[in-house]
matplotlib code that plots the C-alpha trace (Angstrom):
import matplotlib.pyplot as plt

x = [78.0, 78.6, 77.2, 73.7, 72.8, 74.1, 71.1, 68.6, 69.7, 69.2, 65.3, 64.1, 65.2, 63.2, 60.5, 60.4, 57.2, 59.2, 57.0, 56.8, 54.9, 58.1, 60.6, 64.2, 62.6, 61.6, 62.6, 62.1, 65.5, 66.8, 67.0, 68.7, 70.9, 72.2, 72.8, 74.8, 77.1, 77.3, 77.7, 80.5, 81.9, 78.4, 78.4, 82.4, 82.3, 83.8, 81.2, 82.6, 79.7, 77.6, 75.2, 74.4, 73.9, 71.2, 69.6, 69.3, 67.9, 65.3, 63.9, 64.2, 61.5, 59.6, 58.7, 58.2, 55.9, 54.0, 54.5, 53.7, 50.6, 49.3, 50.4, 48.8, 45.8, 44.2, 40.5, 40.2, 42.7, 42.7, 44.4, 43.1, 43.2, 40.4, 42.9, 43.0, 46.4, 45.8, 45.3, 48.5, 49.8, 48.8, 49.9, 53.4, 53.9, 56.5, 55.0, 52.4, 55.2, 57.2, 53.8, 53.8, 57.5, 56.7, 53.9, 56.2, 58.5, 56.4, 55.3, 59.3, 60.1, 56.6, 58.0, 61.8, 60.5, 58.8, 61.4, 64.4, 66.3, 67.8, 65.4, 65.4, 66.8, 70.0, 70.0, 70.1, 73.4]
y = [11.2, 14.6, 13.7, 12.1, 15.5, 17.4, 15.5, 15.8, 19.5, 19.5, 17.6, 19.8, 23.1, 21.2, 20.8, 24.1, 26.5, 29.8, 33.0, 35.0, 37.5, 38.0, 38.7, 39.0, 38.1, 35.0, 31.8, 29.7, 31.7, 32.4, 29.1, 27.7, 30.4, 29.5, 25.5, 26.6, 28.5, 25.9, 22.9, 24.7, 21.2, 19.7, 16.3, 16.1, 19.7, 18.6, 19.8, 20.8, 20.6, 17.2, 17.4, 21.5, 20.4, 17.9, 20.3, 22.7, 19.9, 18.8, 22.5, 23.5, 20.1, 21.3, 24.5, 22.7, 20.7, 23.0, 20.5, 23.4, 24.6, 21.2, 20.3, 23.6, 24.0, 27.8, 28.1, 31.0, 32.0, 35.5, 37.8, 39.8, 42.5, 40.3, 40.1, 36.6, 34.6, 35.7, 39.7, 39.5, 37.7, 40.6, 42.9, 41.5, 41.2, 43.2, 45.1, 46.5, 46.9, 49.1, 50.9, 52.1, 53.5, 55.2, 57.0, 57.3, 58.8, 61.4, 62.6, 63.0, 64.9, 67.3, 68.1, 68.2, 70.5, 72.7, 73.7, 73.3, 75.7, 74.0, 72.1, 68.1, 68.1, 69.3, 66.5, 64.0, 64.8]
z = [-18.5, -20.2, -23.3, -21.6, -19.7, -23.0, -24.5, -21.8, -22.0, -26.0, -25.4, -23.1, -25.6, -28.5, -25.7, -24.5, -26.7, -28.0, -27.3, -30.3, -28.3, -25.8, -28.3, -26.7, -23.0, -23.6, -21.1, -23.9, -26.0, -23.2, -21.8, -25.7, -25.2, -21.8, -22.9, -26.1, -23.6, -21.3, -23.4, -26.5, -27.0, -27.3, -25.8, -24.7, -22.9, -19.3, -16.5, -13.2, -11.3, -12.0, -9.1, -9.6, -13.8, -12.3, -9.9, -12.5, -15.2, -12.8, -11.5, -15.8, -15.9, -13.1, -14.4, -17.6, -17.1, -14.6, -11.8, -8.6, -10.8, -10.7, -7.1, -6.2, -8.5, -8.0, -7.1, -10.0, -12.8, -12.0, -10.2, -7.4, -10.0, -11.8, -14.9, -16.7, -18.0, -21.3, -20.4, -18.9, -21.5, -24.5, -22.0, -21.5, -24.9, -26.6, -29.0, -26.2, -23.9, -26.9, -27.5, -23.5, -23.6, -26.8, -25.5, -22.3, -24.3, -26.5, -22.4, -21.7, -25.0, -24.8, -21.4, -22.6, -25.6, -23.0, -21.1, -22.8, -24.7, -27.3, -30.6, -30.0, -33.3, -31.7, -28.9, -31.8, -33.8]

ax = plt.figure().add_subplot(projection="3d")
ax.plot(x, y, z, "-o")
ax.set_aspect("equal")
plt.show()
């Protein structure tokens, strides 16, 4: 039985869209990570748990294949923000979200700079 949810297991990573955008936080990599670590011995790793394995399988579908989003269709695709799916989606995306903590971060040193004694220079060795 070990070898038949390895496979289910291995579908649903081939399945499963990779986000380019979400570099190191995607589900997507996360998710192949997570079965590689589970399953070592591929198909004759020994599962303790069958009916957790299962659970897990069939909630992994579920989000998947968007099964609440079409049980529970939404009137509008916007927040109450007014923001659309794909506005959150550029502004999740990692290279926007590295832009924000950089320009976080030239804040933190203008202010370190400020009061500080010592050069930033020093702070770096």
């Amino acid at each position: 039985m070990a070898a038949s949810r390895y496979r289910r297991f291995l579908r649903l990573c081939e399945e499963w869209p990779v986000e380019e955008a979400k570099r190191q936080r995607d589900l997507g990599a996360f998710l192949r990570q997570r079965v590689a670590q589970a399953f070592r011995e591929g198909e004759n790793t020994p599962i303790s748990d069958p009916e957790a394995c299962d659970q897990m399988y069939e909630s992994l579908v579920r989000i998947h294949t968007n099964f609440y989003k079409n049980k529970y269709p939404r009137l509008k695709d916007t927040t109450f923000t007014g923001v659309t799916v794909e506005d959150c989606r550029m502004i999740l995306a990692t290279d926007i979200l590295k832009q924000m903590e950089d320009m976080k971060k030239g804040t933190w040193k203008r202010l370190r700079e400020k009061f500080s004694a010592k050069k930033p220079e020093e702070d770096l060795k």
